[in-house]
Structures are given as C-alpha cells and as structure tokens.
C-alpha positions as a Markdown table, in Angstrom:
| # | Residue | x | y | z |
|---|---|---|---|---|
| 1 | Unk | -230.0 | -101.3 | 89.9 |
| 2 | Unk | -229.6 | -104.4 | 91.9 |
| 3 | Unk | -232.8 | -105.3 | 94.7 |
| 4 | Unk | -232.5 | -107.7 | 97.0 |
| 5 | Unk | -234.2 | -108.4 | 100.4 |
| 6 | Unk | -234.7 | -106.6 | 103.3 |
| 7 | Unk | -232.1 | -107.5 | 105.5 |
| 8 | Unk | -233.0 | -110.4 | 107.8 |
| 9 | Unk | -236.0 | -111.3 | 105.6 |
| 10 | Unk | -235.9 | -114.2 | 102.8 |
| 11 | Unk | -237.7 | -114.9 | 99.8 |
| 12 | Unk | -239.3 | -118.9 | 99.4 |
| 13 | Unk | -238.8 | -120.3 | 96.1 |
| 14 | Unk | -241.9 | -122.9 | 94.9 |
| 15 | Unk | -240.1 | -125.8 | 96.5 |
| 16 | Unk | -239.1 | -124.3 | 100.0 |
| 17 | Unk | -242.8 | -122.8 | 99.7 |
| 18 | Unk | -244.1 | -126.0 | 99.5 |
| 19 | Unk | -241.7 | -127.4 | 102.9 |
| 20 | Unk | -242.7 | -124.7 | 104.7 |
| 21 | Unk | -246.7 | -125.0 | 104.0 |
| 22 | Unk | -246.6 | -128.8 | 104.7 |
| 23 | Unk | -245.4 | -127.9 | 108.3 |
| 24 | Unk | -248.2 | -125.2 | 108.2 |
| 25 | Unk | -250.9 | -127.3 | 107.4 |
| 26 | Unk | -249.6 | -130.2 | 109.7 |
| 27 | Unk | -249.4 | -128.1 | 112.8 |
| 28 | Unk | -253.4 | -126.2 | 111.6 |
| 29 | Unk | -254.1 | -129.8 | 111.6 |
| 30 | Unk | -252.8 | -130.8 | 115.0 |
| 31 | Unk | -254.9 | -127.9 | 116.6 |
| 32 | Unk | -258.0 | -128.6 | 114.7 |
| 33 | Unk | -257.7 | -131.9 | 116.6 |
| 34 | Unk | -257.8 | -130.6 | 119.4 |
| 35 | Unk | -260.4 | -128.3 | 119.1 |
| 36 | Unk | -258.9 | -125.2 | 118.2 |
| 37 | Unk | -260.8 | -122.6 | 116.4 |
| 38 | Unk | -258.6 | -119.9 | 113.3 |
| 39 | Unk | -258.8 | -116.3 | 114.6 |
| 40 | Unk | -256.5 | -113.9 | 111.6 |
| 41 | Unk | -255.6 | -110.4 | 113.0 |
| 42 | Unk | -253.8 | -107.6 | 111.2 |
| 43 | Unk | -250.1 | -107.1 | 110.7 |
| 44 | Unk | -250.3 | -103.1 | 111.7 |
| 45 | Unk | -251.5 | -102.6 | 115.0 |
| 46 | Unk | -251.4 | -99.8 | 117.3 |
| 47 | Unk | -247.9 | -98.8 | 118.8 |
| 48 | Unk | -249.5 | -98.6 | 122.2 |
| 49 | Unk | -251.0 | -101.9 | 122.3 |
| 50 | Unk | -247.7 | -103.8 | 121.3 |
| 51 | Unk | -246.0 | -101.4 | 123.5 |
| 52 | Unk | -247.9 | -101.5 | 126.6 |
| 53 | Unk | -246.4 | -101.8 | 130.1 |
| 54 | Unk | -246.9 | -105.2 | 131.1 |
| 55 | Unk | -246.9 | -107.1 | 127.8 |
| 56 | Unk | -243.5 | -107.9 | 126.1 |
| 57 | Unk | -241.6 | -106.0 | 128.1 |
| 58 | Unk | -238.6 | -102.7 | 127.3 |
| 59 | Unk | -236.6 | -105.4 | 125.6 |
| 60 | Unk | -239.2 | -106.2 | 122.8 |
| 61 | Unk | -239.9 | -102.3 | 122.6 |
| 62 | Unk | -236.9 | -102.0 | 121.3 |
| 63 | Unk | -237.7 | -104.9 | 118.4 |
| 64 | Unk | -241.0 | -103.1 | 117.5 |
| 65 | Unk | -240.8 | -102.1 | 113.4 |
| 66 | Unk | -242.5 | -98.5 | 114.2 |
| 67 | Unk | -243.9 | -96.0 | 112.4 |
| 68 | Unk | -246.4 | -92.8 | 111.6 |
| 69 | Unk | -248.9 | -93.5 | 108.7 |
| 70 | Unk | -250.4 | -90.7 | 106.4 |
| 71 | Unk | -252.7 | -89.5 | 109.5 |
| 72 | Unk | -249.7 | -88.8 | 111.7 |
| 73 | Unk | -251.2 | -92.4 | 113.8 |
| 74 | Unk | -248.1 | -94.0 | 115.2 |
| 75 | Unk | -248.3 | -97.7 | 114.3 |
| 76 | Unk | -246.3 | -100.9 | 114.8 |
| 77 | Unk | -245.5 | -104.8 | 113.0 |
| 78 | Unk | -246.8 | -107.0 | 115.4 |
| 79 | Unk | -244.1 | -109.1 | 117.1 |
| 80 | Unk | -246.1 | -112.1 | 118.0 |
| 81 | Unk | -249.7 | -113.5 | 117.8 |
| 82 | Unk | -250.4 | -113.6 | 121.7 |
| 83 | Unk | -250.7 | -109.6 | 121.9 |
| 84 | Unk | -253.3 | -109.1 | 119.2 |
| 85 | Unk | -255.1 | -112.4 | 120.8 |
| 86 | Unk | -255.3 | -110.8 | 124.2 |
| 87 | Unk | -256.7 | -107.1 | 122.4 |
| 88 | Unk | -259.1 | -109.4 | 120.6 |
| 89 | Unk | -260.7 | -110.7 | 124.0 |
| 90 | Unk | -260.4 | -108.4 | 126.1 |
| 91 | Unk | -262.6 | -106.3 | 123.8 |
| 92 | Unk | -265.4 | -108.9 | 123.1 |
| 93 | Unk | -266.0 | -110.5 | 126.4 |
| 94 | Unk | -269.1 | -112.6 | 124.5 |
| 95 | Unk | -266.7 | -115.0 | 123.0 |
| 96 | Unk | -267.2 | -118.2 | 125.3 |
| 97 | Unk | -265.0 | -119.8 | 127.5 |
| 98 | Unk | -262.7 | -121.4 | 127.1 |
| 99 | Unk | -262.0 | -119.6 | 123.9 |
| 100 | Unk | -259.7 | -122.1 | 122.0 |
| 101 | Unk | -257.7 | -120.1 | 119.4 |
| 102 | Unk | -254.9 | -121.5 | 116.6 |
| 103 | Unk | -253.0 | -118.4 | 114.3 |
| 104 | Unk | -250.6 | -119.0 | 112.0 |
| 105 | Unk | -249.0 | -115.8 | 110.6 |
| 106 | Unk | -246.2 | -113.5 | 110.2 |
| 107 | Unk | -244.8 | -111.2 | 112.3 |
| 108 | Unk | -241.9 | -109.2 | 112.8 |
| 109 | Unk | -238.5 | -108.5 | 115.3 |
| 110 | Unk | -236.1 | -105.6 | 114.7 |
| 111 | Unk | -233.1 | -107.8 | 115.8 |
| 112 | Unk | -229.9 | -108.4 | 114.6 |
| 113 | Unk | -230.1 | -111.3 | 111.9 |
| 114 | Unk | -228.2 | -114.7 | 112.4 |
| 115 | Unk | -228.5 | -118.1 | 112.1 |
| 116 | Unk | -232.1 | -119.4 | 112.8 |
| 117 | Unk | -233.1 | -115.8 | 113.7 |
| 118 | Unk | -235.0 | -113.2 | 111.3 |
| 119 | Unk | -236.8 | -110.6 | 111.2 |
| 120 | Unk | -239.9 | -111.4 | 109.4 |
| 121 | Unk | -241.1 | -115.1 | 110.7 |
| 122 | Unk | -244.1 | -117.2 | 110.6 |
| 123 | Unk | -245.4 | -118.2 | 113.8 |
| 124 | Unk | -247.9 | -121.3 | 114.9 |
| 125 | Unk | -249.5 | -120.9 | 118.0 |
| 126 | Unk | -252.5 | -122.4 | 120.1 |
| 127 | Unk | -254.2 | -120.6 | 123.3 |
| 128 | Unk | -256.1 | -121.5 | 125.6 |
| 129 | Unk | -258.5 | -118.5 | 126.7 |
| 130 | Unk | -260.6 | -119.0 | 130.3 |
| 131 | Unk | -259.0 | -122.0 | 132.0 |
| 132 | Unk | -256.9 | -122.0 | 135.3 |
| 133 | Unk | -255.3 | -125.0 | 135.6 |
| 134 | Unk | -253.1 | -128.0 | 135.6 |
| 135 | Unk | -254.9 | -130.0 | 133.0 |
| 136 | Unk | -254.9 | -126.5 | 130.2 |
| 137 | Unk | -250.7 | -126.5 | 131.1 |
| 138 | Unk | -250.2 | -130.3 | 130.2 |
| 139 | Unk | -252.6 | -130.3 | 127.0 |
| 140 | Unk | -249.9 | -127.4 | 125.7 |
| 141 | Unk | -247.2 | -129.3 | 126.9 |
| 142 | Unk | -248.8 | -132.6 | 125.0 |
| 143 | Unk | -249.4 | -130.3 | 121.7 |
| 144 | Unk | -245.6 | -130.1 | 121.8 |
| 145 | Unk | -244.9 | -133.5 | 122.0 |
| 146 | Unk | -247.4 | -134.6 | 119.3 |
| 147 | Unk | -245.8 | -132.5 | 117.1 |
| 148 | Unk | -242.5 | -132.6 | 117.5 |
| 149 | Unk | -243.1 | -136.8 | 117.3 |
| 150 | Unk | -245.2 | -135.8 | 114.3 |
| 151 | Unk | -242.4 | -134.1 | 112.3 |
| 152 | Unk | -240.0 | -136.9 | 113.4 |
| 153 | Unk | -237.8 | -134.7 | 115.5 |
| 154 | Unk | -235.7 | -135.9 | 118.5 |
| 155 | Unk | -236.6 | -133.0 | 121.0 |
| 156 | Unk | -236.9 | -132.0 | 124.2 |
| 157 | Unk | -239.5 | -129.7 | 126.2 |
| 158 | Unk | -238.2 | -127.6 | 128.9 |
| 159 | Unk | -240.8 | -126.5 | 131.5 |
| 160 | Unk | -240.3 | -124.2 | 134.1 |
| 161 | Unk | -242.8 | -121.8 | 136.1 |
| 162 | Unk | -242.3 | -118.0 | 136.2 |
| 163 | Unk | -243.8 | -117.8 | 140.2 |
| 164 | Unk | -241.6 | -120.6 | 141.1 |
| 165 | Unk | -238.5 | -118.7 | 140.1 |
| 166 | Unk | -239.7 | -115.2 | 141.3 |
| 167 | Unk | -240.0 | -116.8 | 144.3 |
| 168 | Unk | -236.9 | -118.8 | 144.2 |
| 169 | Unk | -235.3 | -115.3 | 143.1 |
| 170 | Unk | -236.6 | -113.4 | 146.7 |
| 171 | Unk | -235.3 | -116.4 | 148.8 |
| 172 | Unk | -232.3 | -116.1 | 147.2 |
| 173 | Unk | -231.7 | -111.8 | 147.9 |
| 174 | Unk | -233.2 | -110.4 | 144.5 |
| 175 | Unk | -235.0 | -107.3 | 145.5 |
| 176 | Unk | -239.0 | -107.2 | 144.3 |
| 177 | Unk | -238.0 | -104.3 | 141.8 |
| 178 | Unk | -235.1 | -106.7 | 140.7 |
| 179 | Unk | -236.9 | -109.4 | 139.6 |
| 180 | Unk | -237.3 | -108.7 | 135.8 |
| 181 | Unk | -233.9 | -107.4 | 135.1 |
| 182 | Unk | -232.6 | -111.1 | 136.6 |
| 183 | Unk | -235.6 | -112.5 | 134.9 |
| 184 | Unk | -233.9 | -110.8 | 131.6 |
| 185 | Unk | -230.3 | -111.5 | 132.3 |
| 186 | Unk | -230.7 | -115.6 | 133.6 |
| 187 | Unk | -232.9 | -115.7 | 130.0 |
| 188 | Unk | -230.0 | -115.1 | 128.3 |
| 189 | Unk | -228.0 | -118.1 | 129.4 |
| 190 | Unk | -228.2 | -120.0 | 125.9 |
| 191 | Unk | -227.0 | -117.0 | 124.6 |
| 192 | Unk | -224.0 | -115.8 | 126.8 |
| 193 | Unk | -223.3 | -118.6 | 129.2 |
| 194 | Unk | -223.6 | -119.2 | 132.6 |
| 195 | Unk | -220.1 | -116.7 | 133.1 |
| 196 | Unk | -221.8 | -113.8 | 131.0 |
| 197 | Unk | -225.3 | -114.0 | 133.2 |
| 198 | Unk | -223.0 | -114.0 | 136.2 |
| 199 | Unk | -221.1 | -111.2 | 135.1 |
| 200 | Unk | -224.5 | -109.3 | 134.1 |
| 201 | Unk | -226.0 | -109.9 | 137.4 |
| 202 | Unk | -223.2 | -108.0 | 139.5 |
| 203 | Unk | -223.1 | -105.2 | 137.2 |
| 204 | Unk | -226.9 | -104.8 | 137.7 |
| 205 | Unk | -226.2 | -105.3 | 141.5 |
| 206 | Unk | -228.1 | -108.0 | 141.3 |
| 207 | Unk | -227.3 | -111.0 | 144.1 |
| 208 | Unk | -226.0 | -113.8 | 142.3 |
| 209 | Unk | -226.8 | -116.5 | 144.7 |
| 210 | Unk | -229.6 | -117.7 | 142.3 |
| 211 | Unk | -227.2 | -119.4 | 140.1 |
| 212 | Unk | -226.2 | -122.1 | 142.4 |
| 213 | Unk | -229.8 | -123.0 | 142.2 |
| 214 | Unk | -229.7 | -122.8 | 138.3 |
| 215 | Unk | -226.6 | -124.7 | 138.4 |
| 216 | Unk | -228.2 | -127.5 | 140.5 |
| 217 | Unk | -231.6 | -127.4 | 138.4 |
| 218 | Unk | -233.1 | -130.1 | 141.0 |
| 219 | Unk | -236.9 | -129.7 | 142.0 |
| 220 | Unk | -236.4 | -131.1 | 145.3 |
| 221 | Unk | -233.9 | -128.7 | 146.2 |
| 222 | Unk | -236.0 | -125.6 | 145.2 |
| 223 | Unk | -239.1 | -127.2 | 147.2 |
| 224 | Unk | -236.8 | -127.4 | 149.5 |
| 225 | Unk | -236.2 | -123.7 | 149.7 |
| 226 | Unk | -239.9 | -122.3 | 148.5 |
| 227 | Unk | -241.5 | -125.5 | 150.0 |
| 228 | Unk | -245.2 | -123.1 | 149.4 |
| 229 | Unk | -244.4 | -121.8 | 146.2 |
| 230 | Unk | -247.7 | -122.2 | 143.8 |
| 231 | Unk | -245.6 | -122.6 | 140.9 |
| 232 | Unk | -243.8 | -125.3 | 142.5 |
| 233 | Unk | -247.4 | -127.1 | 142.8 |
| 234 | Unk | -248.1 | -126.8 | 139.5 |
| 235 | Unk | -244.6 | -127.9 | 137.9 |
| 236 | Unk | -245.0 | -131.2 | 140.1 |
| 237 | Unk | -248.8 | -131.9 | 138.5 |
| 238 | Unk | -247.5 | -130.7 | 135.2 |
| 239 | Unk | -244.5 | -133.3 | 135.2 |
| 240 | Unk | -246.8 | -136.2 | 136.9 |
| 241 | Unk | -248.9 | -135.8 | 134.0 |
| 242 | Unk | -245.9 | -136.2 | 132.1 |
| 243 | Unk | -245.2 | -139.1 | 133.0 |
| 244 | Unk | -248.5 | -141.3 | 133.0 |
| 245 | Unk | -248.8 | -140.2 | 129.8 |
| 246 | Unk | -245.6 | -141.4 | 128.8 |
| 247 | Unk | -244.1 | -137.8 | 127.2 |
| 248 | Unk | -241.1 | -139.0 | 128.5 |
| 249 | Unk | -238.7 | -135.9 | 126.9 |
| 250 | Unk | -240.4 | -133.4 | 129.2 |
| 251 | Unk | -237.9 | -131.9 | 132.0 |
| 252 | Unk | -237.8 | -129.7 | 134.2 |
| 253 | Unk | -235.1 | -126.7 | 133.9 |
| 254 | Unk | -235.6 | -124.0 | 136.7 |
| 255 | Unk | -233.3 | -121.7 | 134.7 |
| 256 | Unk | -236.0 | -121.2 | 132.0 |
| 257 | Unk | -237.9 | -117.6 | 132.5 |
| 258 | Unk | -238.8 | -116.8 | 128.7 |
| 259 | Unk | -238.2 | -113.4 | 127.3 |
| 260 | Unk | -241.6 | -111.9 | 127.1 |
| 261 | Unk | -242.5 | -109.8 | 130.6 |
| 262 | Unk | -246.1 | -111.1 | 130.3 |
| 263 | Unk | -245.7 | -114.8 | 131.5 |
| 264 | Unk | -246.9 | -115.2 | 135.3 |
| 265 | Unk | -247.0 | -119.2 | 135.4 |
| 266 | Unk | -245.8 | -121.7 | 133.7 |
| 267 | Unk | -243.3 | -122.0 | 130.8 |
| 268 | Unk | -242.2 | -124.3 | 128.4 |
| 269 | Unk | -239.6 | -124.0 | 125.6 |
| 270 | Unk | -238.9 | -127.0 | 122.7 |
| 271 | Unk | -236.0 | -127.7 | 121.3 |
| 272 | Unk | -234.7 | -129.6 | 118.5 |
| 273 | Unk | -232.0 | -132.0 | 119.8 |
| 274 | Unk | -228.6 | -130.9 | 119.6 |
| 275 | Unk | -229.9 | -127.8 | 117.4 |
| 276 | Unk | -231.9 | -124.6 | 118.6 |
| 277 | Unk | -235.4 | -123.9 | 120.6 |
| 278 | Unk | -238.5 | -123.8 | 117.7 |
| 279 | Unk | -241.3 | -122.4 | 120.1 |
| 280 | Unk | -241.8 | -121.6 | 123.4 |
| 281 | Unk | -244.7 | -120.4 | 125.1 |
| 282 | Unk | -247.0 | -120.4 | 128.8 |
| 283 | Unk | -249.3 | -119.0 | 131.1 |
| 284 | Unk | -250.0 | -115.1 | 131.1 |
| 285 | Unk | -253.0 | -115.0 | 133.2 |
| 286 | Unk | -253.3 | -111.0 | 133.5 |
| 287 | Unk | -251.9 | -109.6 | 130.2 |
| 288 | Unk | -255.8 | -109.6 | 128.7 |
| 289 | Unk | -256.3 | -106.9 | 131.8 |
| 290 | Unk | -253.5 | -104.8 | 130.4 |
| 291 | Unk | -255.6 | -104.4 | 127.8 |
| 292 | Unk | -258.9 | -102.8 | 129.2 |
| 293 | Unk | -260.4 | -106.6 | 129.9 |
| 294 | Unk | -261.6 | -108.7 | 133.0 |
| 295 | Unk | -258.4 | -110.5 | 134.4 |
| 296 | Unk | -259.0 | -113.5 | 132.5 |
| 297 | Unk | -256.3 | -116.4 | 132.9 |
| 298 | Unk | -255.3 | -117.5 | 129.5 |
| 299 | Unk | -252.2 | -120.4 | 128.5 |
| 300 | Unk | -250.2 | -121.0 | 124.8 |
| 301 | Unk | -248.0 | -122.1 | 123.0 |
| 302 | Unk | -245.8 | -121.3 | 119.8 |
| 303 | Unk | -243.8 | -122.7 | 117.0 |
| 304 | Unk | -241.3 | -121.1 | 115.1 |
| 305 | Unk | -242.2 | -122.2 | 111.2 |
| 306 | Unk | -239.0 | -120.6 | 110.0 |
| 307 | Unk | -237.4 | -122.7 | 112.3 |
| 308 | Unk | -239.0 | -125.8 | 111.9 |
| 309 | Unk | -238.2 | -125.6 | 108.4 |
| 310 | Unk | -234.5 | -125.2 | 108.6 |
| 311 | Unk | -234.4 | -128.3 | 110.6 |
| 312 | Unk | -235.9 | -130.3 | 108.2 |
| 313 | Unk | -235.1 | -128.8 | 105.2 |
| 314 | Unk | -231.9 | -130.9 | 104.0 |
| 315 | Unk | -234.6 | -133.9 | 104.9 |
| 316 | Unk | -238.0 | -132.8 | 104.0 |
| 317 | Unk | -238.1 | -134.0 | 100.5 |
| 318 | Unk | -241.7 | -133.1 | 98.9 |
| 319 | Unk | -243.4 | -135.0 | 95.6 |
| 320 | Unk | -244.1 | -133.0 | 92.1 |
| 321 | Unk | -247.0 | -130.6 | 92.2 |
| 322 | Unk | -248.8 | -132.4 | 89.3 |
| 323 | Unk | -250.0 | -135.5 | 88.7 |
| 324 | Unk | -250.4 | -134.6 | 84.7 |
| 325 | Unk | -248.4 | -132.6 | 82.3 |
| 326 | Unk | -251.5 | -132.3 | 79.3 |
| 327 | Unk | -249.4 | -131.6 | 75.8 |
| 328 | Unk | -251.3 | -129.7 | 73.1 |
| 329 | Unk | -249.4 | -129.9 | 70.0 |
| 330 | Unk | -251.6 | -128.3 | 67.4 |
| 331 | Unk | -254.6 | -125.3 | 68.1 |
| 332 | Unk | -257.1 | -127.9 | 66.9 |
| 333 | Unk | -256.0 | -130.0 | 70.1 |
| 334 | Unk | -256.3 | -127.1 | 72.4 |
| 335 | Unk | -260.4 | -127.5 | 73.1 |
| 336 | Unk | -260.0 | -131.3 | 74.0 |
| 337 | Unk | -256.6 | -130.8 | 76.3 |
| 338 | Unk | -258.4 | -128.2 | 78.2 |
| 339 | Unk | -261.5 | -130.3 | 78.5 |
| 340 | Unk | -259.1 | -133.4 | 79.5 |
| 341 | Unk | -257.9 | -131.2 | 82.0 |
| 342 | Unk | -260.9 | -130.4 | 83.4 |
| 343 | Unk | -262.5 | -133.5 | 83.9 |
| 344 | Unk | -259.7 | -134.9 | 85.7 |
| 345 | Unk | -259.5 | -132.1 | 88.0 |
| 346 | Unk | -262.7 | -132.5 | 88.5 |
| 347 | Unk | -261.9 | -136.2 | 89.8 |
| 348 | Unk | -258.7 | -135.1 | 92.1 |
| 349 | Unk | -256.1 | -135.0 | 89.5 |
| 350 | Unk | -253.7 | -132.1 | 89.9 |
| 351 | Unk | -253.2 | -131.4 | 86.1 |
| 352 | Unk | -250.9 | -129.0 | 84.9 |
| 353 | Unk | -251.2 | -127.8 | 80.9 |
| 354 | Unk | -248.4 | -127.0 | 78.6 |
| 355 | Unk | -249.2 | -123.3 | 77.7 |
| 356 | Unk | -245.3 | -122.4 | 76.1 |
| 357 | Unk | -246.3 | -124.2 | 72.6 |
| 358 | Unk | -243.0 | -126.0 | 72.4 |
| 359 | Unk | -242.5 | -129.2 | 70.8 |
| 360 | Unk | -242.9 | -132.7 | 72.2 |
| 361 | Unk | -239.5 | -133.6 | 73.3 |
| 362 | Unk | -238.9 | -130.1 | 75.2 |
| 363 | Unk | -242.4 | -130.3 | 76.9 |
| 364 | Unk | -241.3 | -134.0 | 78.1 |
| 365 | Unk | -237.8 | -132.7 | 79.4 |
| 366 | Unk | -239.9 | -130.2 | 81.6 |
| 367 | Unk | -242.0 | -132.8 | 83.1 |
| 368 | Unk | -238.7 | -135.0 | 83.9 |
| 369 | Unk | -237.0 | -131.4 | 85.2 |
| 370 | Unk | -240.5 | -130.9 | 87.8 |
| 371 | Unk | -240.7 | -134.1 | 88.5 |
| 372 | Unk | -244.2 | -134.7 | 86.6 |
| 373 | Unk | -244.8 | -138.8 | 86.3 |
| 374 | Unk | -247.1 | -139.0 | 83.7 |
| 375 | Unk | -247.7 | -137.0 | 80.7 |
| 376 | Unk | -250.5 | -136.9 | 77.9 |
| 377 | Unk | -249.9 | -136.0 | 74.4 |
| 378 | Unk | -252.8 | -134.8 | 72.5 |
| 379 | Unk | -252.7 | -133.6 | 68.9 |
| 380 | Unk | -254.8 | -133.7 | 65.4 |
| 381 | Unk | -254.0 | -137.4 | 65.4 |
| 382 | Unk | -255.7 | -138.1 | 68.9 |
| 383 | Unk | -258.3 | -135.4 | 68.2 |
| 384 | Unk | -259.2 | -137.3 | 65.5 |
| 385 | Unk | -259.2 | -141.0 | 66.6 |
| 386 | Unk | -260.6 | -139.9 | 70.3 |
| 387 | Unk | -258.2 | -141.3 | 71.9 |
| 388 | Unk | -254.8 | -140.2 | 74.1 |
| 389 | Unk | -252.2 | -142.4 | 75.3 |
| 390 | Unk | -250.7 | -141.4 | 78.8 |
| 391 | Unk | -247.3 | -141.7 | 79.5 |
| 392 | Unk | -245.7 | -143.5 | 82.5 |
| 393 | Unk | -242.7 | -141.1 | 83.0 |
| 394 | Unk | -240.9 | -143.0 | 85.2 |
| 395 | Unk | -241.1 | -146.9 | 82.9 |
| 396 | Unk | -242.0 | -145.0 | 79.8 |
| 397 | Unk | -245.1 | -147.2 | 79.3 |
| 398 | Unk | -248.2 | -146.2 | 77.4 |
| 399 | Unk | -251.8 | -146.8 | 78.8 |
| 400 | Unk | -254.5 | -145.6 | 75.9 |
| 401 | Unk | -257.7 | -144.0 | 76.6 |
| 402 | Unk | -260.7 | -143.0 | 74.6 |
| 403 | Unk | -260.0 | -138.7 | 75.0 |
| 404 | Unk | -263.0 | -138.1 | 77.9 |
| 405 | Unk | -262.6 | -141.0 | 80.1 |
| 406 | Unk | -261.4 | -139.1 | 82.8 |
| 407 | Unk | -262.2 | -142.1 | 85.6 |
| 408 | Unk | -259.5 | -144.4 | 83.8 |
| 409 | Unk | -256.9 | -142.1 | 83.3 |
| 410 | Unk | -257.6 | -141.0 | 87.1 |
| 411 | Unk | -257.6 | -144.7 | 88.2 |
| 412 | Unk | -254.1 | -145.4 | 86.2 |
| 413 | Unk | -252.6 | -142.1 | 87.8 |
| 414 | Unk | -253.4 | -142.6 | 91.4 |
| 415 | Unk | -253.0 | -146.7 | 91.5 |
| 416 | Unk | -256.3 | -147.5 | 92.2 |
C-alpha cells in the first residue's frame, strides 16, 4: 500500500526545510527588533472559541478541521494565530500593555487546494495588544515594508479601513444587516472579478452602487462622500506617515475589506508583485471582548511562510549544512575523529561525521553531492603521526594540522 499526503498538505525535504526556516528566522528576527515578545499556543483549541460569533466569521466556520476527542469534547485546528492571541488575553488581564506578541506556527483551512493555497500553513504574525492609534497602524504597515525589502521582493501594501467602507457601503444604499454579506462578496474581487462581485451583489439584493466607488478607488472622492468617516481619518494619517518615511509602495485601495469578520479598522494586505497576496492583517479592536475580556483595542499583521517560500524558492539558493565531512577509515581512528569533531564544534564549526564506514573515494563523492567544502581524512596513519590534512574541496588543496588543533583548522575553514 501506497501513503501519500493528506490532500492539500506537503512534505519539506532537508533543502526546502532549510528555505523555509531562513524566512522563519528572518521574519522572528524582524519582530525581535522591534520588540516583540514569542507567545506558542496549542494546535487543538475549543470548537467554540474558533467558532464564536464575531471572530472569523460563517465563512471560516466552514474551514474549521472539527472534531470530538475520546471525552465526547468537540474540538477544532486553529485557522490562524490571532484567535488563540485574543483567548490568551482576554483571560490574563495582568499581561502589560501594550502586550507586543510575535507567533510563528501552523495552522489549518479546510479549503479547496490550489496554487499558493493549502491546507496546513505556517503563519508569521506580530500584534499589537493595548494601543489605539495611528502610530501602532503605521509600525505594522512599516513591519511590512522592512520585510518585504528584506527578502528582496518587489511588492506592494494595500491599506484600506473596515469603518471607512462600512460607511462608504450605508451612503451608498447597503442596509446595516447587509454590510458583511457585501463585506464578503467585494472580498472576493481577486478571486471572481469585478463582473462576479457584481453579479453576487444583485443576487443577494444587495445595491451595487458601491462599485463605482471601488472602480474609482480615489480617497478624495470617498471623503467626499463620508467627509466624517473615522476611518477616513485614520487612512489619511496612515498614508502621511507613509510618505515621510519614504514606504513609497504603500496605496490606498478602498475595495480591500479582508475576509475575517473580526477587523473593525484598518487593513492592510501585501502582495508580491505581479504574483499573489503573502499576509494581510489589521485592527480588531473588540474581538478580545468576544472572548469574555475588557474591550481592549488590539492591531496585526501576518505572513504567509508557505507563501513566501514559493516566491523565492526557484531564487533562494541556501549553502551546505556542514562546514566539515570528518572521515574515519579504520576503528582505531574513531576516538580521535570524534574528538576532532568535538572540538571544532565547540569553536563554531558545523562538523558532520562519516558514520556509513565506506571507503575514501565514496565518502568524498558524498561531500561533493551535499555540497560539503572541506573534508578531513583521519586514519591509523594520522592517528599515528598526530596529524590530519584538511581538504579544500573546491581547489583540492591540502592544509596539515597536528590532530587537536581545533583553532587552526577553524581559522582555515571560516577565512579568518
């Protein structure tokens, strides 16, 4: 019997493993900068927390991976890392503010599988617990931008705010009660064009007069028409902040509303350019309440690891894992490889041992086949004379050492 994968879930092989933890650790990197603290949370949470009213909303319901353990609980994957963030809070109200939180984990989406969409996914995100304001919006927006430039990407970041187009919808006819089925349909424009949202929109009996605005995407206009809206306010400081800071592929797109029901403010989505969004995040100031807390504002944002990684995987070359390949030949070499080994670990040498037993010449062709670029033979001869000649893979020179002088043979690897 043949196994394979679950469908819409992959396996990574050492090398994509490697890709896909270099973007890890970059981004973990990028938060610690800024302050951000780790915070890990389960996998299996409650199916009533991820399926709350007011969090993701009856279209991620239907996403949930659900089921009933041994004690008849009924239990869910989580689909994101903002969910289990907001449970976390609003059950310890000690943790000061602003609580600045980085995750980076997997979670899971019961959707159909296609290209740049899975259903098991590593997410990055950064929060911003206990802060109402301009400047906690911009410092997500500039997170995006650092690491976008970062990872060498041409991108774009599209910001929009949810209360500027709820109010933008209402001018425009969309009943109160309306609001979140055109919030649902308009977020599908990427998906089904600007026809197929039309067409959605009149079989929901939904006005459509909101498109023009869409179609136009101009700020002034939409002052124009919701000249008091807060979220209009907070776009324009947003985007002014923007610009003296020179994050000059910010813009504006009043058509983006996000998919997740929780956002009440602003929202931003980044995009690889001419390829696919890779996060997307924004304010959801009373989604901590949903869950038993004090309304507590609270801001994000989120990258899409998986995603990342298929746009720079045909570019993202990484180096060998090992600096050394150590070659026992004989038993009587074993103690003095291992010890070699060892001490240059000790010194920051990633040395890898030959365990197979195999002779010289097949040992060597495995350190050309991983890449390895230098290589130390060590048998009765070398035992015997205390001494080991390194090999320069790459010119095929020889450097000789006495056997335990771990500082030289660290100097000649790393070029110092």
């Amino acid at each position: 019997m043949k196994f394979e994968t679950v469908k819409g879930m992959r396996d990574f092989l050492p090398e994509q493993c490697r890709r896909k933890q270099f973007i890890e650790d970059f981004l973990r990197g990028l938060f610690e900068r800024y302050g951000f603290e780790p915070l890990q949370t389960p996998i299996v949470e409650e199916y009533s927390l991820l399926a709350a009213k007011g969090a993701g909303g009856e279209a991620v319901k239907e996403e949930i991976y659900c089921f009933k353990d041994k004690g008849e609980r009924e239990l869910g994957l989580r689909y994101d890392l903002t969910v289990p963030l907001a449970r976390v809070v609003a059950s310890d109200p000690s943790i000061p503010r602003p609580f600045r939180r980085y995750c980076i984990g997997t979670v899971y989406r019961y959707n159909k599988p296609q290209a740049a969409r899975y259903r098991e996914f590593t997410q990055a995100d950064a929060d911003i617990i206990g802060a109402n304001g301009v400047l906690a919006d911009f410092e997500c927006v500039q997170m995006y931008c650092e690491a976008m430039l970062g990872l060498g990407f041409a991108f774009r970041v599209r910001v929009s705010n949810r209360q500027l187009l709820e109010d933008l919808a209402k001018k425009c006819g969309v009943a109160p009660e309306q609001v979140k089925e055109c919030f649902r349909s308009i977020d599908k424009l990427d998906k089904i064009g600007d026809k197929g949202v039309e067409k959605e929109l009149v079989e929901k009996g939904i006005p459509v007069g909101i498109l023009e605005q869409i179609r136009a995407n101009s700020l002034d206009a939409v002052k124009d028409m919701v000249p008091e809206s807060e979220g209009v306010k907070n776009i324009e400081e947003v985007l002014r902040l923007c610009v003296e800071n020179g994050l000059n592929e910010v813009e504006f797109d009043v058509s983006l509303a996000r998919g997740l029901e929780y956002y009440t403010g602003i929202v931003f989505e980044v995009s690889v350019e001419k390829g696919p969004s890779v996060g997307g995040g924004g304010r959801y100031d009373n989604l901590i309440s949903v869950y038993g807390g004090q309304p507590t504002p609270a801001v994000g944002i989120s990258f899409g690891v998986d995603r990342l990684y298929d746009a720079l995987a045909a570019t993202l070359t990484m180096g060998p894992n090992s600096d050394l390949l150590v070659i026992p030949v004989s038993e009587l070499a074993f103690s003095a490889a291992t010890r070699l080994g060892a001490k240059v670990r000790a010194l920051g040498v990633a040395a890898e041992m030959d365990v197979m037993g195999r002779g010289v010449k097949k040992a060597l062709d495995y350190a050309n086949r991983k890449g390895i670029p230098f290589v130390a033979v060590i048998g009765e001869d070398e035992v015997k004379s205390g001494r080991v000649k390194v090999k320069d893979m790459a010119s095929g020179s020889e450097n000789e050492f006495p056997i335990g002088d771990a500082a030289g043979i660290r100097a000649l690897l790393k070029g110092t």
